[in-house]
DSSP file (Angstrom, degrees, kcal/mol; ACC not computed):
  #  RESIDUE AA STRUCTURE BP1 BP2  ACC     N-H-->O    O-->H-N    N-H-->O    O-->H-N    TCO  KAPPA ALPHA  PHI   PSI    X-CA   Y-CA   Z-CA
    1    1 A X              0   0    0      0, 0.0    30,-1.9     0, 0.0     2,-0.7   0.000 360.0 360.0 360.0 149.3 -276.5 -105.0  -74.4
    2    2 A X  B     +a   31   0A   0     28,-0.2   101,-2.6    99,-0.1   102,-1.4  -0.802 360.0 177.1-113.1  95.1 -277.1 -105.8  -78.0
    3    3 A X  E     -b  104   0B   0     28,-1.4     2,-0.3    -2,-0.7   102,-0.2  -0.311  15.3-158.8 -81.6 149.1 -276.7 -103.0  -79.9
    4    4 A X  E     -b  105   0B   0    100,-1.5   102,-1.9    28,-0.2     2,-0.6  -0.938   9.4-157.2-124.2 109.4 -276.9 -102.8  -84.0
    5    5 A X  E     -bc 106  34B   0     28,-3.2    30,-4.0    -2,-0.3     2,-0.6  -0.832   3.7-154.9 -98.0 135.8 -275.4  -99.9  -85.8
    6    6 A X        +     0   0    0    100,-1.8   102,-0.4    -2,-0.6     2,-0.3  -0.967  20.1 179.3-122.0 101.2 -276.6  -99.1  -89.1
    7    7 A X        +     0   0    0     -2,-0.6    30,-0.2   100,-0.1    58,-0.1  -0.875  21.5 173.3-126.6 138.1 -273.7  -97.2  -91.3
    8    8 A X        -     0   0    0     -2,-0.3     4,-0.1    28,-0.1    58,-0.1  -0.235  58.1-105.9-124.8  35.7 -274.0  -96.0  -95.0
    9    9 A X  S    S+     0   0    0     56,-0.5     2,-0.3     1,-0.2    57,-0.0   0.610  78.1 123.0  35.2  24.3 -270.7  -94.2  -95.0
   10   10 A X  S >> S-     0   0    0      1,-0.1     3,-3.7     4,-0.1     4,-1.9  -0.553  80.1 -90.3-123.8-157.9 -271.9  -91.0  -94.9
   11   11 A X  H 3> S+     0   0    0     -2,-0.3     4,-1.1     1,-0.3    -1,-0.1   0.838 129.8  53.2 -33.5 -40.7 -271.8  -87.4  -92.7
   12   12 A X  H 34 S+     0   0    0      1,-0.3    -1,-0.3     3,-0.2     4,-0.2   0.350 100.9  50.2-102.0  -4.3 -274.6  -89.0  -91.0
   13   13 A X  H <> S+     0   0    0     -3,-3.7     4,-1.1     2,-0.2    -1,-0.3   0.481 114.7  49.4-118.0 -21.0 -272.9  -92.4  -90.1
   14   14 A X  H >< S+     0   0    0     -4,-1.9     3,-2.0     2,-0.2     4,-0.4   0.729 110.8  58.1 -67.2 -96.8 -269.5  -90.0  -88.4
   15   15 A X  T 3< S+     0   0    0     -4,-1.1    -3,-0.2     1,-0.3    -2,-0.2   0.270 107.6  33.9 -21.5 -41.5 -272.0  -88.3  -86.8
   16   16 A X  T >> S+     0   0    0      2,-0.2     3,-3.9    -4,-0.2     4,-1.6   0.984 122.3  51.4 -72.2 -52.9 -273.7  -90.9  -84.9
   17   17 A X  H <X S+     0   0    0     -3,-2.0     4,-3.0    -4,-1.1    -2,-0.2   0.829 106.5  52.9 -28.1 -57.4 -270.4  -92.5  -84.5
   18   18 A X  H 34 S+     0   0    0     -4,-0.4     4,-0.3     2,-0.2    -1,-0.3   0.373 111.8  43.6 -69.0 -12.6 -269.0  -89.4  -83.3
   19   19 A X  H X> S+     0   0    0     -3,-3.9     4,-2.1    -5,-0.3     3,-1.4   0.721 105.4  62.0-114.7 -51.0 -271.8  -88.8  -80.4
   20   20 A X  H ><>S+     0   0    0     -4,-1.6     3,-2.3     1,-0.3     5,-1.2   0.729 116.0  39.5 -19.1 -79.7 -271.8  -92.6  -79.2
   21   21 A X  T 3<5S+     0   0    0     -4,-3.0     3,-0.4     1,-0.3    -1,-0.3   0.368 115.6  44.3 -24.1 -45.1 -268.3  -91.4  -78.5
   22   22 A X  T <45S+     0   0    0     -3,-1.4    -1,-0.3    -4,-0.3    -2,-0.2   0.631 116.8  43.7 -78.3 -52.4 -268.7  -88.4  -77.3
   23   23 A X  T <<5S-     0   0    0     -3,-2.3    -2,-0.2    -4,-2.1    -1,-0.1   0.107 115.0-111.8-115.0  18.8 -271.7  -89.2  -74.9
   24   24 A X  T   5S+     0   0    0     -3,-0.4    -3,-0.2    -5,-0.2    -4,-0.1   0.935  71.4 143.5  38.2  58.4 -269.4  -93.0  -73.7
   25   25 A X      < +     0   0    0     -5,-1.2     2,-0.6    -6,-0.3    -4,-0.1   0.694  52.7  77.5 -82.1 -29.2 -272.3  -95.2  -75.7
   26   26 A X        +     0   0    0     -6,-0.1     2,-0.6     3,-0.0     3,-0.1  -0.635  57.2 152.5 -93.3 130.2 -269.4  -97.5  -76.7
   27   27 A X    >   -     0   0    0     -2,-0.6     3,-2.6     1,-0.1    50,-0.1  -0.965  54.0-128.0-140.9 114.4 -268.2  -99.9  -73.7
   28   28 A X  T 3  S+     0   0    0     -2,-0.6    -1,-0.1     1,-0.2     4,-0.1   0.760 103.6  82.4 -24.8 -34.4 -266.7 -102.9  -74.7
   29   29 A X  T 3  S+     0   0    0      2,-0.1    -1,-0.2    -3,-0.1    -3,-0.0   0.856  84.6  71.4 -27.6 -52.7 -269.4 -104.4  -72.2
   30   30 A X  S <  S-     0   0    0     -3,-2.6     2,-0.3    -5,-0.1   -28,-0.2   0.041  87.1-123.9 -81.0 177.7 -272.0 -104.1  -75.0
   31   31 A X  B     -a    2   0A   0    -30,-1.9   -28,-1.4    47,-0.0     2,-0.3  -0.889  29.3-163.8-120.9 145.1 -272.1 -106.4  -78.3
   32   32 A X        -     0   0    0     47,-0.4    49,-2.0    -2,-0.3     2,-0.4  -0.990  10.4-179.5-133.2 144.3 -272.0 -104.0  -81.6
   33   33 A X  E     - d   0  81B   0     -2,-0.3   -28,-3.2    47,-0.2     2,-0.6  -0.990  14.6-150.4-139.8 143.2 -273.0 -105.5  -84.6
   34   34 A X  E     -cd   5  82B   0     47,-0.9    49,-1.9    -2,-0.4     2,-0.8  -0.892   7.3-165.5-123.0 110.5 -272.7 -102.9  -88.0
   35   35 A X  E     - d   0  83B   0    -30,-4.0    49,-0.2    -2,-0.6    61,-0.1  -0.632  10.1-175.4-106.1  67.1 -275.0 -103.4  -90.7
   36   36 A X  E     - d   0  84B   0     47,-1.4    49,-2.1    -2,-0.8     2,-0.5  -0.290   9.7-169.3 -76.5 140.1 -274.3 -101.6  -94.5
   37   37 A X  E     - d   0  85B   0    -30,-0.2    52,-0.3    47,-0.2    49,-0.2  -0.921   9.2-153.9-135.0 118.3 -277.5 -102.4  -97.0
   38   38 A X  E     - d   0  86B   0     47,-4.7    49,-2.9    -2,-0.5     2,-0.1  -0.685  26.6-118.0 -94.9 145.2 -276.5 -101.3 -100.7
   39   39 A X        -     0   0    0     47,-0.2     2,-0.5    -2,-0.1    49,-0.1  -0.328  43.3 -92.6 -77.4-177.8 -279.7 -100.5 -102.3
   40   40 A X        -     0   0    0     -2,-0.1     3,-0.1    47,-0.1    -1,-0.1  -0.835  38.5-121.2 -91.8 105.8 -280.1 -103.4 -105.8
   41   41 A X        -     0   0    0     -2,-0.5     5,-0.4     1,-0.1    -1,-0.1  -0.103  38.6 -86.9 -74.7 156.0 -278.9 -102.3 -109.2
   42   42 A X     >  -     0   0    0      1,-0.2     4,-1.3     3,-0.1     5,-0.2   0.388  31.7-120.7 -38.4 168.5 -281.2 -102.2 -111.9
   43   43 A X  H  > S+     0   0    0      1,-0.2     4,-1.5     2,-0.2    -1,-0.2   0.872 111.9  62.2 -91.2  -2.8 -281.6 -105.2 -113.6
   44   44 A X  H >> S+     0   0    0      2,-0.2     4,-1.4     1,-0.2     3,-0.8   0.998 111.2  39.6 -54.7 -75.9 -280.6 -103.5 -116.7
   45   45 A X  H 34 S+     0   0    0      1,-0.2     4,-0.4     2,-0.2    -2,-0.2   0.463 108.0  56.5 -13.0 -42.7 -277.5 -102.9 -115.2
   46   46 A X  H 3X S+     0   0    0     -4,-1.3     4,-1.5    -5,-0.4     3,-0.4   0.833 115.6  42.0 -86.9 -30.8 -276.9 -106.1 -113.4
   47   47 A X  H << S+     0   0    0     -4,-1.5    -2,-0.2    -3,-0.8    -3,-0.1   0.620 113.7  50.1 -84.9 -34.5 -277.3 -108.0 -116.9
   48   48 A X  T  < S+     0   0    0     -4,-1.4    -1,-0.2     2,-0.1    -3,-0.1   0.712 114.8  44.3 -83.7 -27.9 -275.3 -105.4 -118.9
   49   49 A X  T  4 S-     0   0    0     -4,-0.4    -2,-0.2    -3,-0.4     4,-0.2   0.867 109.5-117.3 -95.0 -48.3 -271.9 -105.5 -116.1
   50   50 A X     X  -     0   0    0     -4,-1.5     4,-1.5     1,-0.2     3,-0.3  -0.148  18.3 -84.1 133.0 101.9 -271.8 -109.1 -115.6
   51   51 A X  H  > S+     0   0    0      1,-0.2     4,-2.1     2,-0.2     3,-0.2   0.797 128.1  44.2   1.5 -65.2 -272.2 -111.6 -112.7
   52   52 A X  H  > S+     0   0    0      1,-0.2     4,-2.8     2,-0.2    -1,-0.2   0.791 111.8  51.6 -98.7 -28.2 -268.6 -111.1 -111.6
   53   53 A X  H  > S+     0   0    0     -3,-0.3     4,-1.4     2,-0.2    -1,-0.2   0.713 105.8  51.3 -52.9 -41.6 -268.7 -107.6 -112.0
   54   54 A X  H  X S+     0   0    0     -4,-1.5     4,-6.4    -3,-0.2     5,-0.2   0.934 111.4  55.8 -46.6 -80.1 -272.0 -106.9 -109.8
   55   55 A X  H  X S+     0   0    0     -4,-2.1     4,-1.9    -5,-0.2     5,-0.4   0.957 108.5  39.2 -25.2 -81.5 -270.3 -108.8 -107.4
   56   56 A X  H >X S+     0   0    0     -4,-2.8     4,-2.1     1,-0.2     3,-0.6   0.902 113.1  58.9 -32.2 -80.6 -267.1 -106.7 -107.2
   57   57 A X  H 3X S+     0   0    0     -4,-1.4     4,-2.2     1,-0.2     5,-0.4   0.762 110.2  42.6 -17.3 -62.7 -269.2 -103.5 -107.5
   58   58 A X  H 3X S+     0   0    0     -4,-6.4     4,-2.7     1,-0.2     5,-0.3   0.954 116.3  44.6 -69.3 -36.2 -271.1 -104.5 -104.2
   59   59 A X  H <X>S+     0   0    0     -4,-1.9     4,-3.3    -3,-0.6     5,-0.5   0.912 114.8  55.4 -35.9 -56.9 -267.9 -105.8 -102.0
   60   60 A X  H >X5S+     0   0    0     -4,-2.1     4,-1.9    -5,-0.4     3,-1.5   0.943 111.8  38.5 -56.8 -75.3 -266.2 -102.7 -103.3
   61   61 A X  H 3X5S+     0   0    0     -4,-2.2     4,-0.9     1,-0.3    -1,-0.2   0.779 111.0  54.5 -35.9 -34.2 -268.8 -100.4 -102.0
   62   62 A X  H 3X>S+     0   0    0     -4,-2.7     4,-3.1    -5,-0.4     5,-0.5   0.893 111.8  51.3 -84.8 -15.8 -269.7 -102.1  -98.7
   63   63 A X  I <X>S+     0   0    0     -4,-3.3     4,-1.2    -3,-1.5     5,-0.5   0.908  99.9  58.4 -74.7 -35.6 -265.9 -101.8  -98.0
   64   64 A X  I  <<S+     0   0    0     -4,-1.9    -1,-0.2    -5,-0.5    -2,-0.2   0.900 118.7  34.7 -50.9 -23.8 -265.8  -98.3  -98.8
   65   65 A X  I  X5S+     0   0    0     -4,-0.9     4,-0.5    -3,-0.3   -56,-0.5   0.773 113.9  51.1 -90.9 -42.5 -268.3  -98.1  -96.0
   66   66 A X  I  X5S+     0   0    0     -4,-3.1     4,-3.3     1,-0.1     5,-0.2   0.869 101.1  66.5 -70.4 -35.5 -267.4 -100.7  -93.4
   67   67 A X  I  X<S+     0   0    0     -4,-1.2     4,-1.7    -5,-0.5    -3,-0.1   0.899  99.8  42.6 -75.8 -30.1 -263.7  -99.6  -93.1
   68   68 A X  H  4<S+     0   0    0     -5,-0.5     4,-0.3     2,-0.2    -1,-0.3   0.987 117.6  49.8 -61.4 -55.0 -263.9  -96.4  -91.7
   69   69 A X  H >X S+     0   0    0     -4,-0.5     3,-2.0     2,-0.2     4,-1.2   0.915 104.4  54.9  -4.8 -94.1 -266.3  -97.7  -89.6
   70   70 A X  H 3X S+     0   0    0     -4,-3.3     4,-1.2     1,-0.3    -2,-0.2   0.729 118.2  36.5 -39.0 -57.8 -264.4 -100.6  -88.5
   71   71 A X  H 3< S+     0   0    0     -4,-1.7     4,-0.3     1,-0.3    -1,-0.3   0.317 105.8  67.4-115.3  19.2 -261.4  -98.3  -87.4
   72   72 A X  H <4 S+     0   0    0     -3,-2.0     4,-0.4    -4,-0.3    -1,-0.3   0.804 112.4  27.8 -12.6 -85.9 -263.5  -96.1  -86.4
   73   73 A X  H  <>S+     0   0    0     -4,-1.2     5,-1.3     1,-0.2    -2,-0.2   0.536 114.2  57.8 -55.3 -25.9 -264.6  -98.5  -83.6
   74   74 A X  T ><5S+     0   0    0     -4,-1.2     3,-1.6    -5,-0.2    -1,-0.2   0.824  97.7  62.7-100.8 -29.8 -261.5 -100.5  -83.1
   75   75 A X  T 3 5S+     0   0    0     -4,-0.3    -2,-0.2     1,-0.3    -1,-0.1   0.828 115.7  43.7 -58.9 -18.1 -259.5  -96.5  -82.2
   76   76 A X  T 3 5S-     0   0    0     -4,-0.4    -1,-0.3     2,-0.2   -48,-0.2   0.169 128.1 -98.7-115.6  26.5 -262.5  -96.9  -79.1
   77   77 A X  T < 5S+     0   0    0     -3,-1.6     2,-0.4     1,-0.2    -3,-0.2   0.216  80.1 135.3 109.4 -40.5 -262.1 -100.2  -78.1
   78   78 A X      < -     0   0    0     -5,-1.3     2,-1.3    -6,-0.1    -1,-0.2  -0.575  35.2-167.4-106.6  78.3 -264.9 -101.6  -80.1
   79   79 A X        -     0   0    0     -2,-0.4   -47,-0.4    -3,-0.1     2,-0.2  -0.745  23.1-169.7 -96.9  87.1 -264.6 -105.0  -82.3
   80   80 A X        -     0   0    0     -2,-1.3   -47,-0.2   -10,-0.2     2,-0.2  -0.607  25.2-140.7 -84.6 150.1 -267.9 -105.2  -84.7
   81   81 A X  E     -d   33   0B   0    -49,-2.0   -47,-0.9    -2,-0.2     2,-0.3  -0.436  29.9-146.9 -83.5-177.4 -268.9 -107.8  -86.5
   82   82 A X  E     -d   34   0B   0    -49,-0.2     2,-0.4    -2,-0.2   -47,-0.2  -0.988   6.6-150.1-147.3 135.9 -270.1 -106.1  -89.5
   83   83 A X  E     -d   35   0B   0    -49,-1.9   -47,-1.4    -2,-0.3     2,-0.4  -0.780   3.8-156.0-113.0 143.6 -272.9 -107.3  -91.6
   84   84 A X  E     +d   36   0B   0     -2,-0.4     2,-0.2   -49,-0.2   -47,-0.2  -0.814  16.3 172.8-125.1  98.8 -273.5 -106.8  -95.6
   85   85 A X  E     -d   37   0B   0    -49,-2.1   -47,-4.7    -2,-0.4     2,-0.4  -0.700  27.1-150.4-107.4 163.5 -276.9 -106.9  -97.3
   86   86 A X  E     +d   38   0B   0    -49,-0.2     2,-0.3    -2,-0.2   -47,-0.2  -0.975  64.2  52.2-126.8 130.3 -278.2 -106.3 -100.7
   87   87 A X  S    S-     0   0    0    -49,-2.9     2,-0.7    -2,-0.4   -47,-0.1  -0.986  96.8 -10.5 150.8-170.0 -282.0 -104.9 -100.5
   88   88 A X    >>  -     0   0    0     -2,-0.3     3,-2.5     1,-0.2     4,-2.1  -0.801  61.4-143.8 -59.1  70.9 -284.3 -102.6  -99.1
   89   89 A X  H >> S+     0   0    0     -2,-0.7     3,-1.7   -52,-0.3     4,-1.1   0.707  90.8  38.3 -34.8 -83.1 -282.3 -100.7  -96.1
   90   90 A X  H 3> S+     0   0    0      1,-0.3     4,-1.8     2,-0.2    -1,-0.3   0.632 119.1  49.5 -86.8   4.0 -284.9 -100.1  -93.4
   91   91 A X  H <> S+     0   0    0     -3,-2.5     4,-1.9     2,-0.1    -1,-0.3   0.944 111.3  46.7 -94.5 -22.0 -286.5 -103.4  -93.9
   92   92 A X  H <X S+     0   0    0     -4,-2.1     4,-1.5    -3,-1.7    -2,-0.2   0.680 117.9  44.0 -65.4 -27.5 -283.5 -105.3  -93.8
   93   93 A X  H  X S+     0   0    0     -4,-1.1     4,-1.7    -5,-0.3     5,-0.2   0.895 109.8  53.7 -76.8 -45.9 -282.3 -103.4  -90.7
   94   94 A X  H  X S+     0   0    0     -4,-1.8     4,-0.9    32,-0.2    38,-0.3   0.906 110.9  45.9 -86.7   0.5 -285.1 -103.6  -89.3
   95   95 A X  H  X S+     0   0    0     -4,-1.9     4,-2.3    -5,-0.2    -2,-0.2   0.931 107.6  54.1 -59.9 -51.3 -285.3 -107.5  -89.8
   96   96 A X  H  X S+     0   0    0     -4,-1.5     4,-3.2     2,-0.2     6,-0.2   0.936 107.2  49.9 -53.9 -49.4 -281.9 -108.3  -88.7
   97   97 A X  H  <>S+     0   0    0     -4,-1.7     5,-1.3     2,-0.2    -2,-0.2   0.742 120.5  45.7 -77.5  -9.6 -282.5 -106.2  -84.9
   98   98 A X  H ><5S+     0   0    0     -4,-0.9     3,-4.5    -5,-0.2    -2,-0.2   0.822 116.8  39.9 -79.5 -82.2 -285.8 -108.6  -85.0
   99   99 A X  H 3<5S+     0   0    0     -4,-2.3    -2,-0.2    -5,-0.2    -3,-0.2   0.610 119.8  43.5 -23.5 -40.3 -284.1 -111.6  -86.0
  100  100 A X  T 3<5S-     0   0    0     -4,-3.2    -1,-0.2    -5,-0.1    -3,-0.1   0.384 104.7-122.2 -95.3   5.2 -280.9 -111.2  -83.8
  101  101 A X  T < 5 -     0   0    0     -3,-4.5     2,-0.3    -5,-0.2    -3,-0.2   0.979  44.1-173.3  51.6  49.2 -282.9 -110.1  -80.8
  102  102 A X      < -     0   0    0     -5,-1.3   -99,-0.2    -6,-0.2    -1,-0.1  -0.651  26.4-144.4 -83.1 154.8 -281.0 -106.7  -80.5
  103  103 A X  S    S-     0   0    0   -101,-2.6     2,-0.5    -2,-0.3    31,-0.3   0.639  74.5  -3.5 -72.7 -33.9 -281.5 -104.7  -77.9
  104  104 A X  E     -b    3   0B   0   -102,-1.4  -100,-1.5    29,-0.1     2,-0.5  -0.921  60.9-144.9-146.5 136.2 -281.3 -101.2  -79.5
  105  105 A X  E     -be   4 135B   0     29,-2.2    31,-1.5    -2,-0.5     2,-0.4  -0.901  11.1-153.4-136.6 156.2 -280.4 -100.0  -82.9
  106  106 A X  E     +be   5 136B   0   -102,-1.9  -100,-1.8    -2,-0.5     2,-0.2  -0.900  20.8 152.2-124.5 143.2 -278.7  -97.2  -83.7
  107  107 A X  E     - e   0 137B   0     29,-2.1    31,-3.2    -2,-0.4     2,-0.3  -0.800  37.5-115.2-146.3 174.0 -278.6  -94.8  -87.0
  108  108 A X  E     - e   0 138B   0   -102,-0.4     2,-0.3    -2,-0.2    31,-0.2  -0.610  29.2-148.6-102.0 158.6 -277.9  -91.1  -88.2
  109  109 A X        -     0   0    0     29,-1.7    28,-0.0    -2,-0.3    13,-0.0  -0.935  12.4-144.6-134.0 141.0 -280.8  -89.4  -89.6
  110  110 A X        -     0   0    0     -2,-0.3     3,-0.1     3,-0.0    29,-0.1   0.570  40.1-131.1 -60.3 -12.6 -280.6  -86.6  -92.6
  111  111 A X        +     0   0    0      1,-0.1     2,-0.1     2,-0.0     3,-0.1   0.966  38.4 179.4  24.5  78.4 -283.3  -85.1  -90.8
  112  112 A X        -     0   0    0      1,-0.1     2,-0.3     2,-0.0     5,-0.1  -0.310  41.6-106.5 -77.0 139.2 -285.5  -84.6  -94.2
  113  113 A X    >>  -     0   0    0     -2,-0.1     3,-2.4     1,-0.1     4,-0.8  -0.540  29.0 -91.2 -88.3 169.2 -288.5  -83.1  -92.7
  114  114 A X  H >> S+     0   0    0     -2,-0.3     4,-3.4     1,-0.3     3,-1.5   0.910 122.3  50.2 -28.4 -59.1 -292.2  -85.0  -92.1
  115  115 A X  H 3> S+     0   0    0      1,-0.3     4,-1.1     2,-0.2    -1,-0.3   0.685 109.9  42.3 -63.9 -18.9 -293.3  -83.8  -95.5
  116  116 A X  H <4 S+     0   0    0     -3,-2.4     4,-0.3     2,-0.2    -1,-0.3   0.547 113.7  54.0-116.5  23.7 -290.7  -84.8  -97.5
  117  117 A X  H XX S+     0   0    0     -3,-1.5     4,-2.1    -4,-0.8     3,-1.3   0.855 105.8  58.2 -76.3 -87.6 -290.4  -88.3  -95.6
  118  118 A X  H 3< S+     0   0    0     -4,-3.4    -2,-0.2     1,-0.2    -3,-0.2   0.641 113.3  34.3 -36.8 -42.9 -293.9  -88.6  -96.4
  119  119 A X  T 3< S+     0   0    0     -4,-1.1    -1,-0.2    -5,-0.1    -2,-0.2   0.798 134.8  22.5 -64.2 -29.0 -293.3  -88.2 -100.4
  120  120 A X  T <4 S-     0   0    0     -3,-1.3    -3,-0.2    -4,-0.3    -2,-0.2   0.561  96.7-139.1-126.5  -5.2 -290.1  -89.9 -100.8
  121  121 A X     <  -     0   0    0     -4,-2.1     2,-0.3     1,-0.0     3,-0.1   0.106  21.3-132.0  86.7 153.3 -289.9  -92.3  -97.5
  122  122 A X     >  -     0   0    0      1,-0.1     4,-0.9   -10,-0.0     5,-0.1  -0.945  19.6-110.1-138.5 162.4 -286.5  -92.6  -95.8
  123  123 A X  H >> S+     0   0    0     -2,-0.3     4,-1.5     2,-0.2     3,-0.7   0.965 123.2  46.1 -48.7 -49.5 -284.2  -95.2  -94.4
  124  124 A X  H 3> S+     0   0    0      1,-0.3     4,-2.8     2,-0.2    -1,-0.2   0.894 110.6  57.4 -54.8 -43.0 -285.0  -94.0  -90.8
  125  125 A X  H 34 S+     0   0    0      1,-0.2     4,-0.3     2,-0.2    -1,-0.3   0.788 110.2  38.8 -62.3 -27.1 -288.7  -94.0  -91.7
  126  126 A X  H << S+     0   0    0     -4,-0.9    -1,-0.2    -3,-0.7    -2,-0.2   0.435 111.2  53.6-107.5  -6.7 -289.0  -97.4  -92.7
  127  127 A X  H >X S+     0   0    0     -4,-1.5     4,-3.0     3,-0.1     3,-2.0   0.807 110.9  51.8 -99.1 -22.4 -286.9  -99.0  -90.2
  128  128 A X  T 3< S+     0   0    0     -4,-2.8    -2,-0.2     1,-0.3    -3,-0.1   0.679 109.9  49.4 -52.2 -17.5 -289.2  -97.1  -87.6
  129  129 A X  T 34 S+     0   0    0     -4,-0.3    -1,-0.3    -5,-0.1    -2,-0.1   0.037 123.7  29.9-106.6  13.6 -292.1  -98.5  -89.2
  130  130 A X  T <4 S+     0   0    0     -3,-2.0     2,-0.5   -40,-0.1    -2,-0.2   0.418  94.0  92.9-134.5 -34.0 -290.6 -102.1  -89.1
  131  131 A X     <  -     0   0    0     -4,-3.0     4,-0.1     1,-0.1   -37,-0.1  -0.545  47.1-167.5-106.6 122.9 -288.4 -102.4  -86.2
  132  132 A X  S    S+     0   0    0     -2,-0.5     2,-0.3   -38,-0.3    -1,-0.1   0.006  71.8  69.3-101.0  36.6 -289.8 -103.7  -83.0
  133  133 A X  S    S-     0   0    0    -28,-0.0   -30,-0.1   -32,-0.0   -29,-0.1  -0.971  96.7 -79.4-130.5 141.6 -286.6 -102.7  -80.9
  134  134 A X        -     0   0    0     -2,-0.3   -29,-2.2   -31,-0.3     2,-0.4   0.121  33.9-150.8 -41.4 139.4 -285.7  -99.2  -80.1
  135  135 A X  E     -e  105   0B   0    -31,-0.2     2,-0.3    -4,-0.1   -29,-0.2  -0.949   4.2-154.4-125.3 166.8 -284.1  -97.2  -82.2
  136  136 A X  E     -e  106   0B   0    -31,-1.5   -29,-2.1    -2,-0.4     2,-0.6  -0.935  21.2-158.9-152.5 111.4 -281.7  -94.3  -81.1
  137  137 A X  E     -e  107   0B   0     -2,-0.3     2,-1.3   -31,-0.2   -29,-0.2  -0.906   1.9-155.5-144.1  98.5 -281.9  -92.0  -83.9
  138  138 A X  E      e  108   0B   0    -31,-3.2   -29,-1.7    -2,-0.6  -122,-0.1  -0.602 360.0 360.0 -95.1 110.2 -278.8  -89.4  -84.1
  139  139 A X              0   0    0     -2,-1.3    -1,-0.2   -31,-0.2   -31,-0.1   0.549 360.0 360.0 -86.8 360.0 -279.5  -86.1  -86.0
């Protein structure tokens, strides 16, 4: 199986981790592929820092994200590739698990309730409303 895990380094990215684990979801069998999407800084921002500075900024952050992750996964057995995009999370996740022909992807949820998904939209909400694979959705 081709699995996609979708980590933003927080409580909610252990947690899923931490019931895959828990419930034996990770089997070396499977393909795990781990996807961090840093949202874009303004363009005020991006103009004011610097080309090479943007740059750093995002590398630094998606390690700050991947590596826990990453040994996370490698303490169970578990060698992900790990993917880095700059964008929109849930459309970019769900585009990649379209694009790569995964089988499942899997995320943490804040579990925000309906109503305050409907006013301010969530990652989970928009890759459910994008992704034409299952998604596995760990509260």
């Amino acid at each position: 199986m081709k699995i996609l895990l979708a980590v933003d380094g927080s409580a909610y990215t252990k947690k899923m981790l931490a019931y895959l684990a828990v419930h034996d979801l990770l089997s070396p069998s499977n393909s795990y592929t781990a996807i961090t999407v840093q949202m874009v800084l303004p363009a005020q921002a991006r103009s004011a820092l610097g080309k090479d500075a943007v740059k750093k900024y995002y590398e630094d952050d998606a390690g700050k994200i991947s590596t826990p992750a990453s040994k996370f996964l490698h303490r169970h057995g578990i060698n992900a590739k790990f993917v880095r995009k700059i964008g929109n999370p849930g459309e970019l996740i769900a585009k990649l698990a379209k694009d790569d022909k995964f089988d499942l992807v899997v995320m943490g949820s804040h579990g925000h309730n309906s109503l305050l998904n409907l006013i301010m939209g969530s990652v989970t909400t928009q890759v459910l409303a994008h992704c034409c694979v299952p998604v596995l959705i760990i509260r």
